[in-house]
C-alpha positions as CSV (number, residue, x, y, z in Angstrom):
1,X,-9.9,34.9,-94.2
2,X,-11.7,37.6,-92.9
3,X,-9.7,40.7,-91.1
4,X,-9.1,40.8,-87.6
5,X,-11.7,43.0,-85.6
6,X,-10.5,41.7,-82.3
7,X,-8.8,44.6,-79.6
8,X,-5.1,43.8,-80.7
9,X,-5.8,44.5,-84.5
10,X,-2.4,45.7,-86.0
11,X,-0.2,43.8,-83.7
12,X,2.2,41.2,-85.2
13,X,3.8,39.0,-82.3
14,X,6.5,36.6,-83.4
15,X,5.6,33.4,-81.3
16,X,8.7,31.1,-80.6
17,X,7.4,29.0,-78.0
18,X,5.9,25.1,-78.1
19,X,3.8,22.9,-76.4
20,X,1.3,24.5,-74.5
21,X,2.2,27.5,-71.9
22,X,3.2,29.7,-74.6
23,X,1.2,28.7,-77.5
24,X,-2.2,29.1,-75.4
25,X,-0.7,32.6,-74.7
26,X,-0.1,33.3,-78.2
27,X,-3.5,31.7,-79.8
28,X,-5.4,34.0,-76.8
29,X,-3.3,37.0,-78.5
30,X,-4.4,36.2,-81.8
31,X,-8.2,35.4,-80.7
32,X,-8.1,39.1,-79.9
33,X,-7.2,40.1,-83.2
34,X,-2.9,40.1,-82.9
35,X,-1.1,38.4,-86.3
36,X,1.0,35.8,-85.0
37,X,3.5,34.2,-86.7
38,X,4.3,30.5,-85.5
39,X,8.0,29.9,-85.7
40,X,9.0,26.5,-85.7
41,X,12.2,24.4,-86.2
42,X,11.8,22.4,-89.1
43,X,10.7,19.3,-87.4
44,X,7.8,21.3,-86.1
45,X,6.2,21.8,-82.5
46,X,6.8,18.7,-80.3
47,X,2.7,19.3,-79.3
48,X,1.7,18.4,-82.8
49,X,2.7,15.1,-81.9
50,X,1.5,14.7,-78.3
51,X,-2.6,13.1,-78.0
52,X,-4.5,11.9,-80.9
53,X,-4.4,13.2,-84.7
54,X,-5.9,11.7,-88.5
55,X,-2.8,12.9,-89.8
56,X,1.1,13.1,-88.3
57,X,2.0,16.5,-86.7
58,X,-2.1,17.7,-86.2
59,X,-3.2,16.5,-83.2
60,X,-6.1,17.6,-81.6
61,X,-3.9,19.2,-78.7
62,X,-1.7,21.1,-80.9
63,X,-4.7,22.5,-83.1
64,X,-6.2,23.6,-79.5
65,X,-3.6,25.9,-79.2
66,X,-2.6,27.1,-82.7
67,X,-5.2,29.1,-84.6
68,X,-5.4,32.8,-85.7
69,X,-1.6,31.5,-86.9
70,X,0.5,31.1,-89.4
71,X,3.2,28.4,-89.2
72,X,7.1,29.4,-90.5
73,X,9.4,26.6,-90.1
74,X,13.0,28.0,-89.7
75,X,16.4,26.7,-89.0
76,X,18.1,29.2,-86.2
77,X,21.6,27.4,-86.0
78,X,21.5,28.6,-89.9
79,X,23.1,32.4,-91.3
80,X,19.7,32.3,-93.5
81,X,17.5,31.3,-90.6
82,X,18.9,34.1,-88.0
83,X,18.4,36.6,-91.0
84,X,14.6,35.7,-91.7
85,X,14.3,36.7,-88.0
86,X,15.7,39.2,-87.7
87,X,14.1,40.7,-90.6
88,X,10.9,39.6,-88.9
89,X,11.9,41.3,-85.7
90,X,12.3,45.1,-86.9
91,X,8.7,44.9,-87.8
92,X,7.2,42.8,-85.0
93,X,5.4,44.2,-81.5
94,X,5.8,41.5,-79.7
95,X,8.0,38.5,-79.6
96,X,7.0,35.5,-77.7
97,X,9.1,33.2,-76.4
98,X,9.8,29.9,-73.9
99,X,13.0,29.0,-75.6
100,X,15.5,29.1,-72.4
101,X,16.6,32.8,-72.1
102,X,20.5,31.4,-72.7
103,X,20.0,29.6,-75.2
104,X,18.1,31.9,-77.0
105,X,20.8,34.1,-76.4
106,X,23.9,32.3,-77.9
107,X,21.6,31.8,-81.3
108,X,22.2,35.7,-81.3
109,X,18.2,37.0,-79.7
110,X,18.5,37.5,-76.0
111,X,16.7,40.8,-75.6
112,X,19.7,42.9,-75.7
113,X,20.4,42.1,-79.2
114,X,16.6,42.0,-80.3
115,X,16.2,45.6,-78.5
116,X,18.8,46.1,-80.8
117,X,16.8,45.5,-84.0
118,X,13.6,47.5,-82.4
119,X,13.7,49.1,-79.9
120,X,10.0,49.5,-79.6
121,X,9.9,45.4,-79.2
122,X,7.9,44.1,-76.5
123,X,10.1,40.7,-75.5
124,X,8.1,38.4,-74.1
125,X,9.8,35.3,-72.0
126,X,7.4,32.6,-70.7
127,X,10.0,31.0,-68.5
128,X,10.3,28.3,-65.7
129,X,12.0,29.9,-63.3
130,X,13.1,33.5,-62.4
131,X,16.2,34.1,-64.2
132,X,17.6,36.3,-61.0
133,X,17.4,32.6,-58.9
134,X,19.7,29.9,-58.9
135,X,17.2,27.9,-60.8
136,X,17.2,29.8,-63.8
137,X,18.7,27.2,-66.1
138,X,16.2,24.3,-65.3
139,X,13.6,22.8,-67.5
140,X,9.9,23.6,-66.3
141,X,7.2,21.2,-67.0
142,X,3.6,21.5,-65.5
143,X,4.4,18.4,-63.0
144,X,7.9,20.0,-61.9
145,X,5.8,23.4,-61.2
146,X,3.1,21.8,-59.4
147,X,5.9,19.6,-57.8
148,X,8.1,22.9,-56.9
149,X,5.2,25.3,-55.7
150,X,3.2,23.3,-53.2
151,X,0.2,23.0,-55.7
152,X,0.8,19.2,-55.3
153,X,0.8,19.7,-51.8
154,X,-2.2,21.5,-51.4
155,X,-4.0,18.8,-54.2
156,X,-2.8,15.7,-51.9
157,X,-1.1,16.3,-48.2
158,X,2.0,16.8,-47.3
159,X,2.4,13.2,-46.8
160,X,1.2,12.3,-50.1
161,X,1.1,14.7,-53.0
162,X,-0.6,14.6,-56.0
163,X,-1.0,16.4,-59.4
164,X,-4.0,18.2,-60.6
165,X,-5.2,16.1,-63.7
166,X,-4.8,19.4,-66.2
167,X,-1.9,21.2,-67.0
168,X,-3.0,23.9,-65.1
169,X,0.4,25.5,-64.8
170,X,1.1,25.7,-68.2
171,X,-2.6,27.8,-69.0
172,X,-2.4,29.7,-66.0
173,X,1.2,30.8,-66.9
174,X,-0.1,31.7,-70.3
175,X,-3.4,34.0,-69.6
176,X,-0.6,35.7,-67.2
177,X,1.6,36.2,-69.8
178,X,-1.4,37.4,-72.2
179,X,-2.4,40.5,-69.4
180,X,1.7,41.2,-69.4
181,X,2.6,41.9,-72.8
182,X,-1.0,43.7,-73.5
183,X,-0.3,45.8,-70.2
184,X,3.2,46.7,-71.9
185,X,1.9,47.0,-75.3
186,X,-0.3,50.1,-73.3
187,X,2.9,51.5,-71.8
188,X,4.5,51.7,-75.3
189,X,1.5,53.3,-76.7
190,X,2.2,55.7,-73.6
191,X,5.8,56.2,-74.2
192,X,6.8,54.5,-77.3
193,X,9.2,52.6,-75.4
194,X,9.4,48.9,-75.6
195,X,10.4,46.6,-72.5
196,X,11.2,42.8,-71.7
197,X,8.5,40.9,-69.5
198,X,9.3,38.0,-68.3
199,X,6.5,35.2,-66.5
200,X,8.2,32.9,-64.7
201,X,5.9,29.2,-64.1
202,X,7.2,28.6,-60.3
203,X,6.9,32.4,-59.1
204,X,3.2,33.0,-60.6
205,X,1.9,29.3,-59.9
206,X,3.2,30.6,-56.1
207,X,1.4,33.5,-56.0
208,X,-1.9,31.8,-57.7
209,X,-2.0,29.3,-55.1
210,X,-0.7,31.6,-51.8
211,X,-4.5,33.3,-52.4
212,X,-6.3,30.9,-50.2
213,X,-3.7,27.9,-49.0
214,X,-1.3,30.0,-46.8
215,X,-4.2,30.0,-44.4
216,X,-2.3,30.6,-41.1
217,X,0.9,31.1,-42.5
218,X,-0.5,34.5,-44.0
219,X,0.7,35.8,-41.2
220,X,4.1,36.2,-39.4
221,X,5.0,34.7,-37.3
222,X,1.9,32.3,-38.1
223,X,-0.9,32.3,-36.6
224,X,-2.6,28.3,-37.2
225,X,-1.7,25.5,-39.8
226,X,-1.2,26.1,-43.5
227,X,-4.4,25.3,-45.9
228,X,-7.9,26.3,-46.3
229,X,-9.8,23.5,-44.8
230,X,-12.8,24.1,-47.1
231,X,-10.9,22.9,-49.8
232,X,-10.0,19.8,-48.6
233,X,-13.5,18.5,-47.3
234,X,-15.4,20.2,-50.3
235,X,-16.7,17.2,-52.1
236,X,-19.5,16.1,-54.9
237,X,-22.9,14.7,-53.1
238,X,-24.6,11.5,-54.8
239,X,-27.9,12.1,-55.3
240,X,-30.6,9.1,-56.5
241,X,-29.7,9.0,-59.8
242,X,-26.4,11.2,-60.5
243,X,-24.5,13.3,-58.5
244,X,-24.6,17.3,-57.9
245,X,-22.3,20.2,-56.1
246,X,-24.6,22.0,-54.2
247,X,-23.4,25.1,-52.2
248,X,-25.3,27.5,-49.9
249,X,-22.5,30.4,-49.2
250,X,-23.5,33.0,-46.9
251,X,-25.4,32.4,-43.2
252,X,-28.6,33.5,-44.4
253,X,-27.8,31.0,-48.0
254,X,-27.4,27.8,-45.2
255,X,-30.3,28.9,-43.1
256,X,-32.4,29.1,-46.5
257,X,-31.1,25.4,-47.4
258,X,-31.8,23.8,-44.2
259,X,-35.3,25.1,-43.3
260,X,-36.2,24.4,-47.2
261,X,-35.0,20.8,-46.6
262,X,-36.4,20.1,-43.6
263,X,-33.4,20.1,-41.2
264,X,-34.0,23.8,-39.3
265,X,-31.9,22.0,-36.4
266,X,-28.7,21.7,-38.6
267,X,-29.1,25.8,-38.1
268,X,-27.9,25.8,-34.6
269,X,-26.1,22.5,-34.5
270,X,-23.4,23.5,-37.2
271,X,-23.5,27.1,-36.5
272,X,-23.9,28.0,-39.5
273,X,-25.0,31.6,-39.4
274,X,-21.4,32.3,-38.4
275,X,-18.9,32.0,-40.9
276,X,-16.0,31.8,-38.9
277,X,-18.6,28.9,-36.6
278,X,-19.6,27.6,-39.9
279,X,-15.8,27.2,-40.7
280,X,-14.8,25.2,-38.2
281,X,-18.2,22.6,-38.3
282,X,-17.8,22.1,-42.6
283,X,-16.3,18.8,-42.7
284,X,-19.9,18.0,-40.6
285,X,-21.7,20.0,-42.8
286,X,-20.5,17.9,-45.8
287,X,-21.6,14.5,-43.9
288,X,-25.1,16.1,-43.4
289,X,-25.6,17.4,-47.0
290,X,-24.3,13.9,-48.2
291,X,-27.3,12.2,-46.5
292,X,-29.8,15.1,-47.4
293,X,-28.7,14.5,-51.3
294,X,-29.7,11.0,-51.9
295,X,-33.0,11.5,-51.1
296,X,-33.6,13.5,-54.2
297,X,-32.9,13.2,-57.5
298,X,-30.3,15.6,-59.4
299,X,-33.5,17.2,-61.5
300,X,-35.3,17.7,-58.1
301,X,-33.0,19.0,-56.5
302,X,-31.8,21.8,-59.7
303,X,-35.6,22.5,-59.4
304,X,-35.4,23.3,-55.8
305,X,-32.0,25.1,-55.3
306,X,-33.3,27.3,-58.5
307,X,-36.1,28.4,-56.4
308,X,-34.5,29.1,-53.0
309,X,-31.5,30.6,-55.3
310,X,-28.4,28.3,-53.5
311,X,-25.6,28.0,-56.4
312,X,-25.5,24.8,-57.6
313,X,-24.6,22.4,-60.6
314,X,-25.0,19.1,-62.1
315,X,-22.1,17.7,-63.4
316,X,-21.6,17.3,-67.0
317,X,-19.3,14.9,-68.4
318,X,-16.3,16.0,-70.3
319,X,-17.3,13.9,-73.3
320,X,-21.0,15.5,-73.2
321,X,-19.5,19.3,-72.4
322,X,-21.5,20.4,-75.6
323,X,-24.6,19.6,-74.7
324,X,-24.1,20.7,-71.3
325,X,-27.3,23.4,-71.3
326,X,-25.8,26.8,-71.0
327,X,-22.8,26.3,-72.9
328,X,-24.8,24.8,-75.5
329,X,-26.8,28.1,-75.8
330,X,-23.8,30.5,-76.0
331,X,-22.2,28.0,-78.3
332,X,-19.1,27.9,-76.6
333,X,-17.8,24.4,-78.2
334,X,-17.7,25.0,-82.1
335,X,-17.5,22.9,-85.4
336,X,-14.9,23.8,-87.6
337,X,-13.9,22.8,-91.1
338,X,-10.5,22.6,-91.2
339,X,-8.7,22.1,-95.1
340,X,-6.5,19.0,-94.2
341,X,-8.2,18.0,-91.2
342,X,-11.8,18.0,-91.6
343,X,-14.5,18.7,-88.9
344,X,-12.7,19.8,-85.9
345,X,-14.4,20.5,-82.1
346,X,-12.6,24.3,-80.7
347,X,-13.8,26.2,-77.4
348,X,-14.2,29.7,-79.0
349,X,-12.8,32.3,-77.4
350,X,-14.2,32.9,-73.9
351,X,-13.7,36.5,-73.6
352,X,-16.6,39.3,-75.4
353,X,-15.8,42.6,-76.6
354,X,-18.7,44.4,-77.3
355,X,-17.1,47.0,-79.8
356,X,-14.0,44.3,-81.0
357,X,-15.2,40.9,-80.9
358,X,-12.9,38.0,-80.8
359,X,-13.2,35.8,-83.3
360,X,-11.3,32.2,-85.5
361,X,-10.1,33.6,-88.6
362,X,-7.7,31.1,-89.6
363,X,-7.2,27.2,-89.3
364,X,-4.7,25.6,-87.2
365,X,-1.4,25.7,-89.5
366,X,0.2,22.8,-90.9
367,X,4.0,22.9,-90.2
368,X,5.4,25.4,-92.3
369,X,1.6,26.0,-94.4
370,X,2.9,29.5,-94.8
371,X,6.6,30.0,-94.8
372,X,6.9,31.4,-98.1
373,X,4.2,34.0,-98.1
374,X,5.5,35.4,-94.7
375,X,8.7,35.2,-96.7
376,X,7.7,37.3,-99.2
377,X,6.0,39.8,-97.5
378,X,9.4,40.3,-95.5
379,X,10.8,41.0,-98.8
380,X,13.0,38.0,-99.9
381,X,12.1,37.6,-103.7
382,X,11.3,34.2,-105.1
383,X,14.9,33.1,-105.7
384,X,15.8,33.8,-102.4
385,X,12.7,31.9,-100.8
386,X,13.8,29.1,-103.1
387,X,17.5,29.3,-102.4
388,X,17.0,28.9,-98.1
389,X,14.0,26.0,-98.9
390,X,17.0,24.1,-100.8
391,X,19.5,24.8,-98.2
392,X,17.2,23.8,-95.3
393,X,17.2,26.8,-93.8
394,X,13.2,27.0,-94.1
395,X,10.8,24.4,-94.2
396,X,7.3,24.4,-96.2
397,X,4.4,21.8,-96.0
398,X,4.4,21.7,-99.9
């Protein structure tokens, strides 16, 4: 394994979370160069078992989320358990978690008694809900976020909600909670003091989503109807042999389109040098570009919107994303030879460092693939590694 070059080189985060909001923040953190340690209970992360795998407890959604780690499996509700992390914890800069704030407390590491052990810890609580609301104790899962915030709203209609298709909660939560605890790993450099952050699902999925669909109810007392009508009547166009998004933007952009195209009277008719005009007139604008698109096919009409510069796409199938022709030059969707699970498919990490690249320097773990050499390094000798393996306390994949 090579050694971390990424931006958050040096950092060890102790990542206590499952399934997928806190385990994308975690794998992000070690993308960028973080050690993470994976703690799990013995019967491992519920995700390794969630989607399709070759072998029990490596699915391809759990090894999505859980490179650049290495996978502990501990007992909490055990003496020898608490005391593995707590040795863990006076060494760590960040610990991760989206274990239920009370609970976590009662097991003995609400962030109280973890400040205790360090204070320069960063505690990091993905939760559901804001623990200062009467909410606090729920259970959060993508569809009770979407559910709870209006995103399903805003997807469907009042009338009839319906969920995004991707647990869009879960990742957006978890890039939030990645800019949170590097923001207060910079005010500890600062001070040297460490803090709690917490990123609660329902209040950030809220804020994400007030951006645009407040619309008139940005305003108090409001002004119009809720929504951004663009999104509802924004749609893909059919063209002879496929199907394209095509989108001219700004007046001069839509005047461009429809001289180009031969409809210069659409220019007046939808008034769409205005945008506030242009607003108003888009659900008509869609109809027109709907029987414009068929006459062409999807190469045609790439070569053409290239020329006049109107963004624009094809739409590439999620089964052919690799070959899709731009991601297929950066090399965003790589081949990986994992030890137990052969060739794997990963998205690399998105984001570029010029000075500290990102980078995969380790395989998705195998439930407890490295308890006793994280064991060790802590400083339990071999008899005591032995001693909590025999007692259950720790779990080991061999």
């Amino acid at each position: 394994m090579s050694q971390p070059s990424g931006p958050l080189a040096g950092i060890k985060v102790l990542d206590i979370t499952s399934v997928l909001y806190g385990p994308y923040a975690s794998q992000t953190l070690g993308d960028w160069g973080a050690e993470v340690i994976k703690i799990e209970p013995l019967t491992g992360d519920t995700w390794r078992y969630s989607g399709q795998f070759r072998n029990r407890g490596m699915s391809g959604q759990f090894m999505a989320v859980n490179r650049n780690k290495r996978s502990l499996a501990l007992d909490l509700k055990q003496p020898d358990g608490k005391a593995v992390l707590q040795r863990l914890i006076a060494t760590a800069d960040v610990l991760l978690t989206n274990i239920r704030p009370a609970a976590l407390a009662r097991l003995g590491f609400g962030y109280d008694a973890c400040q205790q052990i360090n204070p320069r810890l960063v505690y990091a609580a993905a939760t559901g809900f804001g623990q200062d609301g009467p909410w606090a104790a729920r259970p959060a899962f993508d569809e009770v976020i979407q559910a709870s915030s209006g995103f399903a709203s805003a997807m469907g209609s009042d009338d009839e909600p319906a969920f995004v298709p991707s647990l869009v909660a879960d990742k957006i939560c978890g890039l939030t909670i990645v800019g949170a605890v590097s923001a207060a790993l910079l005010h500890r450099a600062r001070t040297g003091k460490g803090q709690m952050v917490e990123v609660p699902m329902l209040e950030t999925i809220t804020a994400f989503n007030s951006i645009e669909m407040l619309g008139g109810h940005a305003f108090d007392p409001p002004i119009g109807p809720a929504g951004y009508k663009r999104m509802k009547e924004r749609r893909p166009v059919r063209t002879r042999d496929g199907w394209l998004t095509m989108l001219p933007y700004s007046g001069d952009n839509w005047c461009t389109f429809f001289e180009t195209v031969g409809h210069p009277e659409c220019i007046e008719q939808f008034a769409v040098r205005d945008a506030v005009a242009r607003g108003k007139n888009i659900d008509r604008i869609y109809d027109k570009m709907a029987e414009i698109a068929i006459t062409r096919t999807t190469a045609e009409w790439e070569e053409l919107l290239l020329r006049i510069d109107v963004p624009h796409a094809a739409f590439a199938k999620i089964t052919e994303i690799a070959e899709q022709p731009h991601l297929k030059a950066v090399g965003m969707i790589t081949t990986l030879d994992h030890p137990s699970e052969g060739k794997i498919r990963q998205a690399r990490p998105s984001a570029r460092f010029s000075d500290t690249p990102a980078e995969i320097r380790r395989m998705p773990p195998r439930l407890g693939e490295h308890s006793r050499a994280i064991l060790r390094e802590a400083g339990f000798t071999e008899e005591d590694v032995a001693s909590m393996i025999e007692r259950k306390a720790v779990g080991t994949s061999s």
